[in-house]
N, C-alpha and C positions, 0 to 999 in steps of 0.2 A: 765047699759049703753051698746055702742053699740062702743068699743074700737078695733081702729085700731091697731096692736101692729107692728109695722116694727122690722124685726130678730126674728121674732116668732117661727123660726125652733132653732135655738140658746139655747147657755148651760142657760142664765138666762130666756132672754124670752120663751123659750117654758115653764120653769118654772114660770115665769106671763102668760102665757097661760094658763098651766093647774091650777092654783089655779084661775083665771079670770072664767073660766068655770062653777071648784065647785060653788062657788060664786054666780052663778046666771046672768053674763054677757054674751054678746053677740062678739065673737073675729072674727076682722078678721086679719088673719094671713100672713102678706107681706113679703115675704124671697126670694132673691134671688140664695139661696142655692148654697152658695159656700162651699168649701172642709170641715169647721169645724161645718155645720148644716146639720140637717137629720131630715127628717121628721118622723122617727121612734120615737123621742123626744117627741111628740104631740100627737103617735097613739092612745093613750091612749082617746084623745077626739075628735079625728077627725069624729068622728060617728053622735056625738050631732048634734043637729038640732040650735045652732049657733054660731056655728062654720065655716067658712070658709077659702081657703088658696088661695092666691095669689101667684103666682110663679111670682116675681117682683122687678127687683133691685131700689131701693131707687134712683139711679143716672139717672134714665128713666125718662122722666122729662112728658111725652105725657101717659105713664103706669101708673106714679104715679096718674096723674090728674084723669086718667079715676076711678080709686080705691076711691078716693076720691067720683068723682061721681054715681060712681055707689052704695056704698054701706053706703053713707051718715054716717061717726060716728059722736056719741056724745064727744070722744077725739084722742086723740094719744098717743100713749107710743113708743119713739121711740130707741130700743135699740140696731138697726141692726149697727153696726162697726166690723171695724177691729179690735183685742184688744191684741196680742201678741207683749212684747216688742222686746224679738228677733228678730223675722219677722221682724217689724217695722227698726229696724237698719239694716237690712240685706237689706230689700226693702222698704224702705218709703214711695215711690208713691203711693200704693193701699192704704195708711192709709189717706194719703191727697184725695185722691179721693173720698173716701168711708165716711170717715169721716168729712171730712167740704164741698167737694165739694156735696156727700151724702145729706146731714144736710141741706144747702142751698136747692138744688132743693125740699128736703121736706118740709122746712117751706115755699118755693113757693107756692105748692101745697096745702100744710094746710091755707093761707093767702088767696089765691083764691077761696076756696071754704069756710071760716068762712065768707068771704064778702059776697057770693053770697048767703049765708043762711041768712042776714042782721044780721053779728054781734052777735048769739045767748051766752048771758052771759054766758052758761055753758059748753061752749066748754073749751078745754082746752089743749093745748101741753105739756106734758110732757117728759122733756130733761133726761135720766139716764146717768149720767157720772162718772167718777171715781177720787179717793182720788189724786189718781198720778198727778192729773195737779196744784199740790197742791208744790212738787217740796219733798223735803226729810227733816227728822227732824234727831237732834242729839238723846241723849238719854231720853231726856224728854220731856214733850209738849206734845199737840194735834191738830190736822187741825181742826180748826172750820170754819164757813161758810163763817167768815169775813178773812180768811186766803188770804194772798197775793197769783196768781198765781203763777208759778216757775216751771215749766216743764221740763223735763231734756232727755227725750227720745221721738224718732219722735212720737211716738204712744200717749205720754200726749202731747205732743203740737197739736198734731193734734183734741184732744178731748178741750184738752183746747181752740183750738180757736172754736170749734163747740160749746163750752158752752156761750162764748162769742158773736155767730152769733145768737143763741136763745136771750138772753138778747138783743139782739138788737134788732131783731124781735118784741119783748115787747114793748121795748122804741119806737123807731120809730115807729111802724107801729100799735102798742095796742094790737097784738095777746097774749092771753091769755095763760101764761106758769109756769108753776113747774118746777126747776132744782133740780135733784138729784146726790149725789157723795157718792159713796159708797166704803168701803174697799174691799180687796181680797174675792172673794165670791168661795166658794168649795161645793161637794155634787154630786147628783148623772147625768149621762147626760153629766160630764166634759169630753171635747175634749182634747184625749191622749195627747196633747203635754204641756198642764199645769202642775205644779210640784206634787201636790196631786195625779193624774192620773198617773203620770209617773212612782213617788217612786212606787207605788203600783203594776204597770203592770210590772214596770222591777223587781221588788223584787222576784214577781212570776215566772218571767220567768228564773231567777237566774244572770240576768244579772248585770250590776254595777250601781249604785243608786247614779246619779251626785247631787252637791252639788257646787254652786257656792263658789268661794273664802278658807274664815273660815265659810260658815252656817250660820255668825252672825248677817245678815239681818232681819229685825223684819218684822211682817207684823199684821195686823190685821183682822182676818178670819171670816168671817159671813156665815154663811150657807145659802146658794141659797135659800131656800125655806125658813126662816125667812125674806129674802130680798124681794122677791116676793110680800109676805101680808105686808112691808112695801110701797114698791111701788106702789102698789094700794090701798093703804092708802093714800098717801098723794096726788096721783092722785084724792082724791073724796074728802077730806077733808082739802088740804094742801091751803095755804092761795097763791094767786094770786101773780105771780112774786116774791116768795120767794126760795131759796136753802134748800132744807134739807140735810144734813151729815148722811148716814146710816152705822152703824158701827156692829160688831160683839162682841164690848166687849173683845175681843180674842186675847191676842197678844204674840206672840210667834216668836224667831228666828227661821231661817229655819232649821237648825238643830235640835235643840230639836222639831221641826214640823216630821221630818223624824224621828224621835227616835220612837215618837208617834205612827204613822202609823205602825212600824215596830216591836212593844211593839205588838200591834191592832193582826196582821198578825201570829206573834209567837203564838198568844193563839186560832186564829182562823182556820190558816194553818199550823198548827207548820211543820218542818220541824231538819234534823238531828244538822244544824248550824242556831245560829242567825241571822236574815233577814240585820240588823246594820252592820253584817261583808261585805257588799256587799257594804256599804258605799265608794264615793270615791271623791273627794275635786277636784274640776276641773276650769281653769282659771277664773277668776272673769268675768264676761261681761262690755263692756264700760259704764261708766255714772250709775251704779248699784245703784239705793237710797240705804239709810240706814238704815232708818226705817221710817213705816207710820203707824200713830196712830188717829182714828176720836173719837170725840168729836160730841156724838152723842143726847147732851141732850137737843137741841131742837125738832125732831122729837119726842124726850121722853114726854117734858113736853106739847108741845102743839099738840100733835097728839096719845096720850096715847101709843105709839108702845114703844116696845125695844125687843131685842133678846130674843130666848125663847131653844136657844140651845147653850148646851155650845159645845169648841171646843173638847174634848173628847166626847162627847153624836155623836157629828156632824162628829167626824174623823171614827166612830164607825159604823154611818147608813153608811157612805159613803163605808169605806171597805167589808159590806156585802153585800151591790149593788153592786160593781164590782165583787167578787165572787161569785155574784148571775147571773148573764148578760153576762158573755162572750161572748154570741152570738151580744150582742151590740158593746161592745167596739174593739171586734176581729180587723172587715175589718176596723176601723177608724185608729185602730192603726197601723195599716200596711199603710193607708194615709198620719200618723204623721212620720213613718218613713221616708218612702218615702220622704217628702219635707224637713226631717233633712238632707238625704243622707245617712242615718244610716241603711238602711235596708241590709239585706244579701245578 
């Protein structure tokens, strides 16, 4: 296929990029490259002969059209959002912008042109969204597809009502769509300011290794690149106007997540003190879920995918990419300061 992927400079989609490539697909690459994408992400296939990159924000409603026309795909994978809950509370607007107002002017542009091709059956939009608009679970349970909304931070409501503008786009209008929700995704290409990234660059740097609350936040952690070959799975395979739940299998409080990384680190960087002693428990954040847990056994049974990494295999490739790449993650992270206020 000839898939358009919007946030294709981005920590997941450059990772559906470069597995779209191996593959045998055709990408074109829409990003409007803002502060947490790079096209260093992609350099990797930016070479291939199809491959292409758009330098184009989703909310350009005249740039999107012409992408569309100029480079006629056979889908969409649309993954370009805002997705930082912090940020999102700090500054909401860009999340509502990007995200539904985003989401809208693309499903214009995708609607505009599946008409003007007469309707071709195997087109297809495909929505990637996350577990969060699923709202928080106690200590048991899992989010499955029929899960009620419940969104607790501007960042899931903002995804949740883009999931909710795709479904509508289906119903009303008949465009042809796949919605995806998936767990915490981790691995290599994370933008310093997510928790994985973080333990990991402050632990080496000697600095202090925050820790919302007590730690005892669950999440459920899938590794980027299991996530990718799920997602275009179910972009080729997945049944018309259905949800799938893409889950990691993996559930871990945050704390014993930072133990991990920091176990990872002692045998790979050791150093004269334990990386854990740098540990430091800092104000809980507003509206913090509890835990989130998917319930991922339809994508299992009717699309034969499921996880192929566990979260130790997955905390392991990840720690040896960032001690392998510095020259990657360097200038981003000195960006992620920067917008924390935390730089020196």
């Amino acid at each position: 296929m000839k898939i358009l992927v919007t946030g294709g400079a981005g920590f997941i989609g450059s990772a559906v990029v470069r597995q779209a490539i191996a593959d045998g697909h055709e990408i074109v690459n829409v990003d409007a490259l803002t502060y947490a994408a790079s096209l260093s992400n992609v350099a990797s296939v930016e070479a291939e002969a199809g491959y292409v990159f758009e330098h184009v924000d989703i909310c350009d409603a005249v740039a999107i059209q012409k992408v569309f026309d100029t480079h006629r795909p056979d889908a969409v994978m649309h993954l370009a959002a805002e997705s930082h809950v912090d940020r999102s509370i700090d500054g909401p607007k860009a999340f509502l912008e990007t995200n539904i107002m985003g989401t809208f002017t693309l499903l214009q542009a995708a609607m505009s042109y599946w008409e003007g091709q007469g309707k071709p059956e195997g087109f297809r939009f495909h929505h990637v969204s996350t577990d969060e608009v699923y709202g928080t679970l106690g200590a048991e349970g899992q989010f499955t597809e029929t899960t009620s909304y419940a969104p607790n931070s501007p960042y899931s409501a903002s995804k949740a009502a883009s999931d909710h503008l795709v479904r509508a786009w289906g119903e009303t209008y008949g465009l042809p769509f796949v919605l995806t929700n998936c767990s915490n995704n981790y691995g290599p290409y994370h933008f310093p300011e997510k928790l994985i990234p973080v333990v990991i660059l402050n632990a080496l740097a000697g600095k202090e290794i925050p820790i919302y609350g007590k730690g005892e936040n669950v999440r459920d952690w899938l590794y980027v690149e299991d996530h990718a070959v799920a997602l275009l799975k179910v972009l080729s395979d997945g049944e018309n106007a259905r949800t799938y739940n893409i889950g990691g299998e993996n559930e871990a409080t945050n704390l014993d997540l930072v133990h991990m990384v920091c176990a990872i680190l002692d045998e790979l960087r050791p150093k004269d003190a334990a990386y854990v002693e740098q540990i430091k428990f800092v104000t809980d954040r507003p509206g913090h879920d509890l835990r989130y847990a998917i319930d991922a056994s339809r994508i299992i049974d009717e699309l034969d995918w499921r996880p192929s990494v566990t979260l130790e295999q997955g905390l392991r490739k990840t720690v040896k990419w960032y001690l392998a790449n510095e020259a990657w993650w360097k200038p981003l992270q000195e960006v992620a300061e920067e917008r924390r206020g935390t730089k020196a």
